[in-house]
C-alpha positions as CSV (number, residue, x, y, z in Angstrom):
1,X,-15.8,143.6,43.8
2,X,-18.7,143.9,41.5
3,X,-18.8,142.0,38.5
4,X,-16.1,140.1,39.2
5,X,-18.5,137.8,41.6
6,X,-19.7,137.0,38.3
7,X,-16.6,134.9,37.2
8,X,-17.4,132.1,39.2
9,X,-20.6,131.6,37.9
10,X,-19.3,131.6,34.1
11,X,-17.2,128.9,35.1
12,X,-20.1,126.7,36.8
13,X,-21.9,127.4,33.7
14,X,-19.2,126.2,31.3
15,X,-18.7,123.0,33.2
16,X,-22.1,122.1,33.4
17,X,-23.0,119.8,30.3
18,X,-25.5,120.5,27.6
19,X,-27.4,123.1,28.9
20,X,-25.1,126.1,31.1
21,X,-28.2,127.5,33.9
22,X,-25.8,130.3,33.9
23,X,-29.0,132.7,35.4
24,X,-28.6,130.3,38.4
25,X,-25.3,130.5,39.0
26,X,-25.5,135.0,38.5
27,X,-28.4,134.8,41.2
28,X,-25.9,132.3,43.1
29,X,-22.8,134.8,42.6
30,X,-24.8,137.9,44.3
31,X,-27.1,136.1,46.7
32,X,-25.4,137.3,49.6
33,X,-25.6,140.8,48.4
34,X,-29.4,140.3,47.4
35,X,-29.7,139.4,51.0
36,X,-27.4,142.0,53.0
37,X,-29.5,144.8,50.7
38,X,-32.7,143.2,52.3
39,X,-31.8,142.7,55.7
40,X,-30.2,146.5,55.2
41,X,-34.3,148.0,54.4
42,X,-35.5,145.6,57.5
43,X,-32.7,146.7,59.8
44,X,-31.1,143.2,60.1
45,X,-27.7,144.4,59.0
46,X,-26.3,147.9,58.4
47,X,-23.8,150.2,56.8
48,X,-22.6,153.9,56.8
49,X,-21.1,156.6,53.9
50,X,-17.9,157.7,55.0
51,X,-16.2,158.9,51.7
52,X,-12.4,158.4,51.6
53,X,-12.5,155.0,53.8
54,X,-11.3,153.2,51.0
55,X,-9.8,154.9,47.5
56,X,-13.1,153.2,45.4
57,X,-15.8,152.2,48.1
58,X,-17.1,154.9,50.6
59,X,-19.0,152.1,52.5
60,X,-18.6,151.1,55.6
61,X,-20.2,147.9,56.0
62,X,-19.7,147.3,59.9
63,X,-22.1,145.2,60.3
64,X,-23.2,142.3,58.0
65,X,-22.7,139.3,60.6
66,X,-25.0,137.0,58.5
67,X,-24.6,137.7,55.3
68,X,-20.3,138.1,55.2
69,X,-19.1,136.1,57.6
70,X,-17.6,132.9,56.5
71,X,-19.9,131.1,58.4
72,X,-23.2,132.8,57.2
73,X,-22.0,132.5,53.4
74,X,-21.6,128.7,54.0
75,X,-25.1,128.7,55.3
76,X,-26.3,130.4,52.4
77,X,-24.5,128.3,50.1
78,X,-25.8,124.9,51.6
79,X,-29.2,126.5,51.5
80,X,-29.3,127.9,48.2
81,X,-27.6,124.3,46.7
82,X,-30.2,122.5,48.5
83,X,-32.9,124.4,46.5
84,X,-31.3,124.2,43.0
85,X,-30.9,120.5,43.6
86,X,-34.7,120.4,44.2
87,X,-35.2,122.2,41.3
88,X,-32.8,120.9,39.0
89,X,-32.6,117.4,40.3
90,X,-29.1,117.2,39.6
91,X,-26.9,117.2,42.7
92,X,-23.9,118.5,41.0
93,X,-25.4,121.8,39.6
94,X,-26.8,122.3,43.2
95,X,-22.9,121.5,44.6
96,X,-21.8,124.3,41.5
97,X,-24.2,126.6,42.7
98,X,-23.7,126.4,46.6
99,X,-19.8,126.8,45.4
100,X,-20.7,130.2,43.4
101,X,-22.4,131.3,46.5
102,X,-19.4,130.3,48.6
103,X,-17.1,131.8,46.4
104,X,-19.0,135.6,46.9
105,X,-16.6,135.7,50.6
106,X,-13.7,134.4,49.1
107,X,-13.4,137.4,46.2
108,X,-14.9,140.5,48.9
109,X,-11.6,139.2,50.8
110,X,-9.3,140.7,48.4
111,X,-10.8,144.0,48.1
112,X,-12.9,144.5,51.1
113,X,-11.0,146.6,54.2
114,X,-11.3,144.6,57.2
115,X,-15.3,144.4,57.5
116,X,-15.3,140.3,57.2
117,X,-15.7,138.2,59.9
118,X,-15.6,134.2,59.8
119,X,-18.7,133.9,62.0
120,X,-19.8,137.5,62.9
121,X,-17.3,138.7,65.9
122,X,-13.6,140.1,65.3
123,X,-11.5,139.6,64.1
124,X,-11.8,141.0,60.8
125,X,-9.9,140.1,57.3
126,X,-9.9,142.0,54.2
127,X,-7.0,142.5,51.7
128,X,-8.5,146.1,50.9
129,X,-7.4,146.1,47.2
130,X,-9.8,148.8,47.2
131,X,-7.5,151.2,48.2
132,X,-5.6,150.0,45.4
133,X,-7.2,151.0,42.1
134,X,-4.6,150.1,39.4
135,X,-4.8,147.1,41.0
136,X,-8.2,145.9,41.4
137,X,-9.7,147.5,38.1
138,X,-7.7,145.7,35.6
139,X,-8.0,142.2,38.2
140,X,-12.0,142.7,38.0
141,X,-11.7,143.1,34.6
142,X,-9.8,140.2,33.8
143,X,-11.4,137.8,36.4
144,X,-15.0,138.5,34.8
145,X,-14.2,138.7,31.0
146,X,-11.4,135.9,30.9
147,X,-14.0,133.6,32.6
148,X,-16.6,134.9,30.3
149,X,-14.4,133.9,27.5
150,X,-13.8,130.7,28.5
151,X,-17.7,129.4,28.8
152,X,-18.1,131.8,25.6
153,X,-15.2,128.9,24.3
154,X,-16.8,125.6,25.8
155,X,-20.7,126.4,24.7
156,X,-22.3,127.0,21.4
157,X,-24.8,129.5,20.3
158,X,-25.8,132.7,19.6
159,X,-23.6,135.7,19.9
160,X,-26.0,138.9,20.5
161,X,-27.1,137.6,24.4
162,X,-23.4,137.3,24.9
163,X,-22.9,140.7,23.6
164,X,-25.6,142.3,25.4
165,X,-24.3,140.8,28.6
166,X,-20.7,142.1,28.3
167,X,-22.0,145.5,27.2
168,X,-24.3,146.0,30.2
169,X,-21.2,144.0,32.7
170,X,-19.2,147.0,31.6
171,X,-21.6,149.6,31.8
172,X,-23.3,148.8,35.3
173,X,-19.4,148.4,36.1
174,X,-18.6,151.6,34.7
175,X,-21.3,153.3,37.0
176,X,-20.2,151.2,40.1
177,X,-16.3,153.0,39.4
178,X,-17.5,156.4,38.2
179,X,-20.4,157.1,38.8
180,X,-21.7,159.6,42.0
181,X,-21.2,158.5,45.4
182,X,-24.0,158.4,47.7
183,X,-24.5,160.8,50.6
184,X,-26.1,158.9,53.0
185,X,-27.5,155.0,52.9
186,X,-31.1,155.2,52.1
187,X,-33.8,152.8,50.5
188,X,-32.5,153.4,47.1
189,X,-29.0,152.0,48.1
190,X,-30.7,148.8,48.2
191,X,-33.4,149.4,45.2
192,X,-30.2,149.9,42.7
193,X,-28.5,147.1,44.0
194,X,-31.7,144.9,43.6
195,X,-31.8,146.2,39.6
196,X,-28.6,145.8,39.1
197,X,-28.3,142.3,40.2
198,X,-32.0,141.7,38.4
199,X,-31.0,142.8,35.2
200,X,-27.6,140.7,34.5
201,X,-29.1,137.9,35.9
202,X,-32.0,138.5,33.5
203,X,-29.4,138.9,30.6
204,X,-27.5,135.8,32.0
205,X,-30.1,133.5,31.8
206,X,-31.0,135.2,28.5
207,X,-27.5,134.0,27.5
208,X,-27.9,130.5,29.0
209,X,-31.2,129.9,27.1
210,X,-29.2,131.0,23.9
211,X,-26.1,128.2,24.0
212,X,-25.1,125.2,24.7
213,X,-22.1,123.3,26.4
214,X,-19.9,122.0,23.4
215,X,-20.6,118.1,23.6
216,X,-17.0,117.2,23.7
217,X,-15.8,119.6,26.6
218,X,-18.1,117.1,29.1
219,X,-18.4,118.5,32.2
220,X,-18.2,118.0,35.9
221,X,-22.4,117.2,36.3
222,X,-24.8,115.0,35.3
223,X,-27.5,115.4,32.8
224,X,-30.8,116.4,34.8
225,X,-34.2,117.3,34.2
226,X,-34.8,121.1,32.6
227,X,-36.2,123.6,34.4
């Protein structure tokens, strides 16, 4: 799961009234990963290249106790709402974002092989629709552009920032599926990760900037102060 984390974060977005803060909710959809790349370069957590271990994912990602286990996401979540709700001042965007967070776990359990824990020690879950491609392409696909559609459908705006940001979702996709696989994990593992994430959140809050949530569609948050 790669873009796909992003669907979540449309949603939050959509439901969010007047303006979407959809760049917080793609830094919320990826955090964890932000953070597993980093505690990867420090040591903290690790992972090894063992081609064939799953059909699309050559990673072995045996150890990542604080960053994807159920417990640690949580704590990231609560952490990471607690912020935007300092920010923002509006308690239900920080509860969207700190779901969007949450909800990074939930999706790497239906494509992940069993490398997730609930709080860091076995047992392990994952549904490993990795090793099924037919499946999990088209499901990616149609989790991130059918929830794209939708806040595309509750906000108004401009169109090129949306355009932009589906062109470079498939793209950086496209690269995740086809591209090379690495030979070994070294620092630019986590480098790429860290412009990948960068630049859609970059084009995300690009696309926030541009629209706004269609007065009549309401939402599930308060009005709060801009940031």
């Amino acid at each position: 799961m790669f873009i796909g984390h992003f669907a979540p974060a449309f949603v939050a977005a959509a439901v969010t009234p007047d303006r979407p803060r959809l760049g917080i909710y793609f830094l919320a959809a990826q955090l964890v990963d932000w953070a597993f790349f980093a505690f990867v370069l420090i040591g903290v957590e690790d992972l090894r290249i063992v081609p064939g271990i799953t059909a699309m994912n050559p990673m072995d990602l045996y150890h990542m106790p604080y960053t994807h286990s159920l417990l640690g996401s949580a704590g990231f979540a609560a952490g990471f709402a607690v912020i935007v709700w300092l920010v923002t001042r509006d308690r239900a965007v920080g509860l969207l974002a700190g779901a969007v967070v949450l909800s990074h776990w939930l999706l790497d359990l239906l494509v992940h092989r069993p490398d997730l824990t609930l709080a860091g020690d076995p047992p392990k879950f994952g549904l490993g629709l990795w090793n099924y491609p037919a499946i999990e392409m088209p499901l990616e696909l149609a989790l991130t552009f059918g929830a794209m559609a939708f806040f595309i459908s509750r906000t108004r705006g401009y169109v090129l920032p949306a355009l932009v940001l589906a062109l470079l979702l498939l793209a950086l996709q496209a690269v995740n599926w086809f591209g090379p696989e690495p030979d070994e994990v070294t620092g630019a593992l986590s480098y790429t990760g860290f412009f990948a994430f960068g630049l859609l959140t970059f084009a995300a809050s690009w696309l926030g900037q541009k629209r706004r949530v269609k007065a009549q569609d309401g939402g599930l948050a308060r009005k709060g102060g801009a940031v």
